[in-house]
C-alpha positions as CSV (number, residue, x, y, z in Angstrom):
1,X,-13.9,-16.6,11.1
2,X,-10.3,-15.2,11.9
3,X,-8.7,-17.5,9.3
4,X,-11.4,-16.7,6.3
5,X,-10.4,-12.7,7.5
6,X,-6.3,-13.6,7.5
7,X,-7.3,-15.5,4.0
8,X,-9.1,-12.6,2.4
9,X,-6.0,-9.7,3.6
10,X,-3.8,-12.2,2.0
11,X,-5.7,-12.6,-1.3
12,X,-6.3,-8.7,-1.4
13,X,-2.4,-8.1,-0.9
14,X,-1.5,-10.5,-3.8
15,X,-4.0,-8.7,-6.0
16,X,-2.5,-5.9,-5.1
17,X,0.9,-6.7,-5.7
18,X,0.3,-8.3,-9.2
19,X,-1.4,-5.2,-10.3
20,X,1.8,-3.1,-8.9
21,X,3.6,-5.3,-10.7
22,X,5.7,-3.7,-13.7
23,X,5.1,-5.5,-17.3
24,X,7.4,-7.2,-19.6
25,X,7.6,-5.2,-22.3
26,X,9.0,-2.0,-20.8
27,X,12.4,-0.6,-22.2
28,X,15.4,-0.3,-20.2
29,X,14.9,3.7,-21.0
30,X,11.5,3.6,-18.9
31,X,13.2,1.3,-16.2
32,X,15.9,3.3,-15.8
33,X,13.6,6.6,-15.2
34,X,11.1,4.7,-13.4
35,X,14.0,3.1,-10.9
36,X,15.6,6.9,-10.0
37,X,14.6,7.0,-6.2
38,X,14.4,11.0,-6.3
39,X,12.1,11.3,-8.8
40,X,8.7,13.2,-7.6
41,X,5.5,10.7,-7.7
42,X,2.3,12.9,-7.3
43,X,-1.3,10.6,-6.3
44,X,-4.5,12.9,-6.8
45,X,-6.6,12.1,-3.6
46,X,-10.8,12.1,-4.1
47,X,-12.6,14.3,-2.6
48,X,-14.1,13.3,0.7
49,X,-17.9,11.5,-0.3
50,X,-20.7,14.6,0.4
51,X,-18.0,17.1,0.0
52,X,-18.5,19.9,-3.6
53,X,-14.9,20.8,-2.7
54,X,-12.5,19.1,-4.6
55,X,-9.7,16.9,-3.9
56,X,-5.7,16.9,-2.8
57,X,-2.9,16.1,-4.5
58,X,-0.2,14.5,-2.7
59,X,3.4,14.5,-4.2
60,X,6.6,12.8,-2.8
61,X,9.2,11.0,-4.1
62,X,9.5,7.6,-4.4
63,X,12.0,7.0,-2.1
64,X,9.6,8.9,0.2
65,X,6.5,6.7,-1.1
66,X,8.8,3.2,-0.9
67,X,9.4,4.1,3.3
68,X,5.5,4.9,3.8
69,X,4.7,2.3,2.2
70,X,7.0,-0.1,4.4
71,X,5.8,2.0,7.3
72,X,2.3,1.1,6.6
73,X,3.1,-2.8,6.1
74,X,4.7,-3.1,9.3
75,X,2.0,-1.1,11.5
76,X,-0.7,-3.5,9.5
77,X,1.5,-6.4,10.2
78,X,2.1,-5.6,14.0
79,X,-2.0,-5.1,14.3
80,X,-2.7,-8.9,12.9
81,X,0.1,-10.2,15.3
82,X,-1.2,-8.6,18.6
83,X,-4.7,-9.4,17.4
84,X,-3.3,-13.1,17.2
85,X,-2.0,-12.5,20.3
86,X,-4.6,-11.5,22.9
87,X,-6.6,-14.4,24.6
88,X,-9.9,-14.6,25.1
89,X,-10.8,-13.2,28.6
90,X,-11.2,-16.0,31.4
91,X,-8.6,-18.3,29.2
């Protein structure tokens, strides 16, 4: 059961990454602009389900979004290890 869990994360984080991943056919312009580290990134965030209010915005830059983001792969990958971890009580 653990292993068909551990199997599905890992299928979901290369989906992931291949649709983050930036297409051939850009120009060096766009790379250049799209590479700058202090340039401001803005996510609209849906509104909560059962809500009429509307959403957030949330902007940062990406050198801001790039250290979240790490921050956020190193708590979920600290959570799989100490759930690897723990034994089963009486074992």
């Amino acid at each position: 059961m653990r292993t068909t869990a551990l199997l599905g994360l890992a299928i979901g984080f290369g989906l992931a990454t291949a649709a983050l991943a930036q297409p051939a056919g850009t120009s060096s312009a766009a790379t250049t602009t799209a590479s700058d580290p202090d340039r401001i990134i803005c996510h609209d965030n849906p509104a909560p389900t059962g809500t009429r209010l509307g959403g957030s915005r949330e902007c940062h830059t990406a050198r801001q979004w790039d250290a979240m983001r790490q921050q956020d792969q190193q708590t979920l990958n600290s959570m799989q290890l100490k759930g690897m971890d723990t034994r089963p009580p009486g074992g």
